[in-house]
C-alpha positions in Angstrom: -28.6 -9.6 36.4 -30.3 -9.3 33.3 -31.4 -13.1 32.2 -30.6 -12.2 28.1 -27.2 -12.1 29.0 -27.2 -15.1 30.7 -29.5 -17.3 28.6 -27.2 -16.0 25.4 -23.8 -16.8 26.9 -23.4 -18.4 30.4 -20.2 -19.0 30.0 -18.8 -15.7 29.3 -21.5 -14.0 32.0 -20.6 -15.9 34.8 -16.6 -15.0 34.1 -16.9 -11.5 33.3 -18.6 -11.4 36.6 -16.1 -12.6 38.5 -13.7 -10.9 36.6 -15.1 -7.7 37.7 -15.3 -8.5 41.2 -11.4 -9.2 41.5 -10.7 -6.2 39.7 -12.3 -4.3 42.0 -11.0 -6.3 45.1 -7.9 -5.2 43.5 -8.5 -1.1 42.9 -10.5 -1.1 46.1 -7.3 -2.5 48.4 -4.9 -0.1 49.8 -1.9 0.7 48.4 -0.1 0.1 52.1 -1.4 -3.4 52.3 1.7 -5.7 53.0 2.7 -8.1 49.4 1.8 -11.4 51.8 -1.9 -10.2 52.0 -2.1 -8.6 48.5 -0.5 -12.9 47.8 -3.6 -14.1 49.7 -6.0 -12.1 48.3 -4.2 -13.2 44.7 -4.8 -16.6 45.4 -8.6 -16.5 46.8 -9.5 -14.8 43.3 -7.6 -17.3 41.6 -9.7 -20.1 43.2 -12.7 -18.2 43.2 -11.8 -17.9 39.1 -11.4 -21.5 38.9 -14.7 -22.2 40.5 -16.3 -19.3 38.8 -15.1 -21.2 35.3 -16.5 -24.8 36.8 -20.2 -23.4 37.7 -19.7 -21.7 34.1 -19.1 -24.9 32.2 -22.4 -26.7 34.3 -24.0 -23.8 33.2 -23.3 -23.7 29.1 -24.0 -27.6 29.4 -27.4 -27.4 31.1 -27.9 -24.5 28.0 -27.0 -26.8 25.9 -29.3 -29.4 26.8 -32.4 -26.9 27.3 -31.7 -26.0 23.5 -31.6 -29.8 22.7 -35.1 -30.1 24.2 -36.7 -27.0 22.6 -35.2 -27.6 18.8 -36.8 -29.7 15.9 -33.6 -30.8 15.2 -30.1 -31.4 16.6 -26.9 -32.2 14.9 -23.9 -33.0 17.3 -20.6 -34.1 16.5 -18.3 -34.4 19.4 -14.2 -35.8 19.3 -12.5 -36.2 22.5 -9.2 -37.8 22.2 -6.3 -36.9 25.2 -3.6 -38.9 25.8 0.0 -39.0 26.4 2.9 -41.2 27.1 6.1 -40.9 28.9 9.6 -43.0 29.6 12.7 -42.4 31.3 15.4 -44.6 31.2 18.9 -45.0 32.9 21.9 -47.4 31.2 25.0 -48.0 33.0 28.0 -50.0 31.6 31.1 -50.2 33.6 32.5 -46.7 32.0 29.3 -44.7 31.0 26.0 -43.6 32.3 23.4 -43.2 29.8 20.0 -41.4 30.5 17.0 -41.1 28.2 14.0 -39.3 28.8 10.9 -40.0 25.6 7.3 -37.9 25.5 4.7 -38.2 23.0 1.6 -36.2 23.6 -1.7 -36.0 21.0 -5.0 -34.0 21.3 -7.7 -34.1 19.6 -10.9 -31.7 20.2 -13.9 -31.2 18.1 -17.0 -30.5 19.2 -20.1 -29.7 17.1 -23.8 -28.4 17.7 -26.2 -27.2 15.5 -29.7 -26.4 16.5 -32.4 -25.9 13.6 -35.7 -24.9 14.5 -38.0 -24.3 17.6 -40.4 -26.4 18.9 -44.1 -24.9 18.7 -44.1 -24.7 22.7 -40.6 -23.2 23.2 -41.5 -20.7 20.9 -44.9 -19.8 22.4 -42.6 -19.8 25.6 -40.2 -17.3 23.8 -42.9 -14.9 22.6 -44.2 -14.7 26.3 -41.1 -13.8 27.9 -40.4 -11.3 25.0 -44.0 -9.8 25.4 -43.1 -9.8 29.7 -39.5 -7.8 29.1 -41.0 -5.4 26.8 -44.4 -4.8 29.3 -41.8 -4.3 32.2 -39.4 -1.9 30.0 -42.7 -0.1 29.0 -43.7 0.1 33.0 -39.6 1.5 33.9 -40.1 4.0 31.1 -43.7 5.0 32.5 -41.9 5.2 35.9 -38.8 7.9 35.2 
Protein backbone atom coordinates (compact mmCIF):
# COMPACT_ATOMS: atom_id res chain seq x y z
CA UNK A 1 0.00 0.00 0.00
CA UNK A 2 1.82 2.96 -0.65
CA UNK A 3 0.68 5.63 2.25
CA UNK A 4 0.98 8.79 -0.62
CA UNK A 5 -1.87 7.31 -2.18
CA UNK A 6 -3.74 7.06 0.78
CA UNK A 7 -2.88 10.19 2.69
CA UNK A 8 -3.71 12.14 -0.86
CA UNK A 9 -7.11 10.51 -1.52
CA UNK A 10 -8.67 8.00 0.96
CA UNK A 11 -11.63 8.02 -0.56
CA UNK A 12 -10.82 7.07 -3.99
CA UNK A 13 -7.93 4.43 -2.58
CA UNK A 14 -9.96 2.51 -0.51
CA UNK A 15 -12.69 2.13 -3.62
CA UNK A 16 -10.43 1.46 -6.32
CA UNK A 17 -9.27 -1.24 -4.07
CA UNK A 18 -12.22 -2.95 -3.69
CA UNK A 19 -13.01 -2.34 -6.99
CA UNK A 20 -10.16 -4.40 -8.10
CA UNK A 21 -10.80 -7.14 -5.94
CA UNK A 22 -14.38 -7.79 -7.44
CA UNK A 23 -13.14 -7.50 -10.73
CA UNK A 24 -10.98 -10.05 -10.22
CA UNK A 25 -13.41 -12.28 -8.18
CA UNK A 26 -15.24 -11.85 -11.33
CA UNK A 27 -12.38 -12.84 -14.21
CA UNK A 28 -11.04 -15.42 -11.73
CA UNK A 29 -14.67 -17.44 -11.45
CA UNK A 30 -15.40 -20.09 -13.95
CA UNK A 31 -17.30 -19.64 -16.70
CA UNK A 32 -19.48 -23.12 -15.63
CA UNK A 33 -20.37 -21.59 -12.32
CA UNK A 34 -24.26 -21.81 -12.02
CA UNK A 35 -26.09 -17.82 -12.35
CA UNK A 36 -27.38 -18.45 -8.51
CA UNK A 37 -23.70 -18.53 -7.25
CA UNK A 38 -22.40 -15.99 -9.85
CA UNK A 39 -26.04 -13.92 -7.92
CA UNK A 40 -24.33 -14.52 -4.53
CA UNK A 41 -21.07 -13.66 -5.28
CA UNK A 42 -22.85 -10.32 -7.00
CA UNK A 43 -24.33 -9.50 -3.89
CA UNK A 44 -21.29 -10.11 -1.34
CA UNK A 45 -19.27 -7.47 -3.58
CA UNK A 46 -22.02 -5.29 -3.56
CA UNK A 47 -22.05 -5.25 0.30
CA UNK A 48 -18.50 -5.45 0.56
CA UNK A 49 -18.74 -2.08 -1.94
CA UNK A 50 -21.12 -0.51 0.39
CA UNK A 51 -18.88 -1.10 3.35
CA UNK A 52 -15.79 -0.45 1.40
CA UNK A 53 -17.53 3.26 0.58
CA UNK A 54 -18.51 3.67 4.60
CA UNK A 55 -14.72 2.90 5.96
CA UNK A 56 -13.86 5.35 2.90
CA UNK A 57 -16.02 8.24 4.11
CA UNK A 58 -14.49 7.63 8.10
CA UNK A 59 -11.45 7.77 6.39
CA UNK A 60 -11.63 11.26 4.16
CA UNK A 61 -13.23 12.71 7.50
CA UNK A 62 -10.49 11.75 9.90
CA UNK A 63 -8.18 13.44 6.72
CA UNK A 64 -10.03 16.06 6.98
CA UNK A 65 -9.69 16.74 10.52
CA UNK A 66 -5.73 15.82 10.56
CA UNK A 67 -5.41 18.75 7.92
CA UNK A 68 -7.60 20.97 10.30
CA UNK A 69 -5.06 20.31 13.05
CA UNK A 70 -1.83 20.79 11.02
CA UNK A 71 -3.04 24.20 9.01
CA UNK A 72 -2.61 27.90 10.10
CA UNK A 73 -5.83 28.45 8.84
CA UNK A 74 -9.19 26.80 7.98
CA UNK A 75 -12.11 28.12 6.05
CA UNK A 76 -15.29 25.76 6.12
CA UNK A 77 -18.49 26.33 4.74
CA UNK A 78 -20.83 23.40 4.97
CA UNK A 79 -24.96 23.38 3.75
CA UNK A 80 -26.92 20.35 4.51
CA UNK A 81 -30.52 20.74 3.71
CA UNK A 82 -32.65 17.11 2.75
CA UNK A 83 -36.01 16.97 3.02
CA UNK A 84 -39.09 15.75 1.44
CA UNK A 85 -42.74 15.55 1.76
CA UNK A 86 -45.42 13.25 0.55
CA UNK A 87 -49.55 12.86 0.48
CA UNK A 88 -51.94 10.59 -0.85
CA UNK A 89 -55.37 11.10 -0.77
CA UNK A 90 -58.68 9.12 -1.64
CA UNK A 91 -62.33 11.06 -2.27
CA UNK A 92 -65.39 9.12 -2.70
CA UNK A 93 -68.77 10.69 -3.53
CA UNK A 94 -71.59 8.37 -4.18
CA UNK A 95 -70.70 8.20 -8.18
CA UNK A 96 -66.82 8.80 -8.28
CA UNK A 97 -63.64 7.76 -6.77
CA UNK A 98 -61.05 10.29 -6.75
CA UNK A 99 -57.28 9.61 -5.81
CA UNK A 100 -54.43 12.05 -5.48
CA UNK A 101 -51.02 11.27 -4.90
CA UNK A 102 -48.59 14.99 -4.02
CA UNK A 103 -44.42 14.85 -3.67
CA UNK A 104 -42.17 17.70 -3.18
CA UNK A 105 -38.53 16.92 -2.67
CA UNK A 106 -35.57 19.76 -2.14
CA UNK A 107 -31.68 19.23 -1.66
CA UNK A 108 -29.35 21.23 -0.85
CA UNK A 109 -25.48 20.37 -0.60
CA UNK A 110 -22.49 22.51 -0.27
CA UNK A 111 -19.72 21.84 1.37
CA UNK A 112 -16.47 23.94 1.53
CA UNK A 113 -12.75 23.54 2.86
CA UNK A 114 -9.99 25.38 2.40
CA UNK A 115 -6.72 24.82 4.12
CA UNK A 116 -3.95 27.68 3.93
CA UNK A 117 -0.69 27.06 5.39
CA UNK A 118 1.25 24.44 7.53
CA UNK A 119 1.89 24.56 10.90
CA UNK A 120 5.81 24.72 11.80
CA UNK A 121 5.57 21.06 13.33
CA UNK A 122 3.43 19.40 10.56
CA UNK A 123 5.80 20.65 8.30
CA UNK A 124 9.00 19.47 10.10
CA UNK A 125 6.78 16.24 10.22
CA UNK A 126 6.43 16.43 6.38
CA UNK A 127 10.07 17.01 5.62
CA UNK A 128 10.90 13.84 7.69
CA UNK A 129 8.69 11.48 6.06
CA UNK A 130 9.74 12.92 2.70
CA UNK A 131 13.54 12.64 3.65
CA UNK A 132 12.44 8.58 5.05
CA UNK A 133 10.65 7.67 1.42
CA UNK A 134 13.39 9.05 -0.46
CA UNK A 135 16.31 7.21 1.99
CA UNK A 136 14.22 3.88 1.50
CA UNK A 137 13.80 4.46 -2.55
CA UNK A 138 17.59 5.20 -2.48
CA UNK A 139 18.17 1.71 -0.35
CA UNK A 140 15.50 -0.37 -3.19
CA UNK A 141 17.59 1.28 -5.87
CA UNK A 142 20.93 0.19 -4.08
CA UNK A 143 19.28 -3.26 -3.78
CA UNK A 144 18.35 -4.30 -7.65
Amino acid sequence: MSYLEYAINPVGYLISKGLKKVVDGITESDSSQPLAQLAEESRRAEIKAKALLAQAKVEQELAISRRIDSAEEVEIEEYYDTSGKGGLGLETNGEAASLGLSGEGRRVTKRVIKFKGCAPAERQRVVQAEDETAATGVQAAGQA
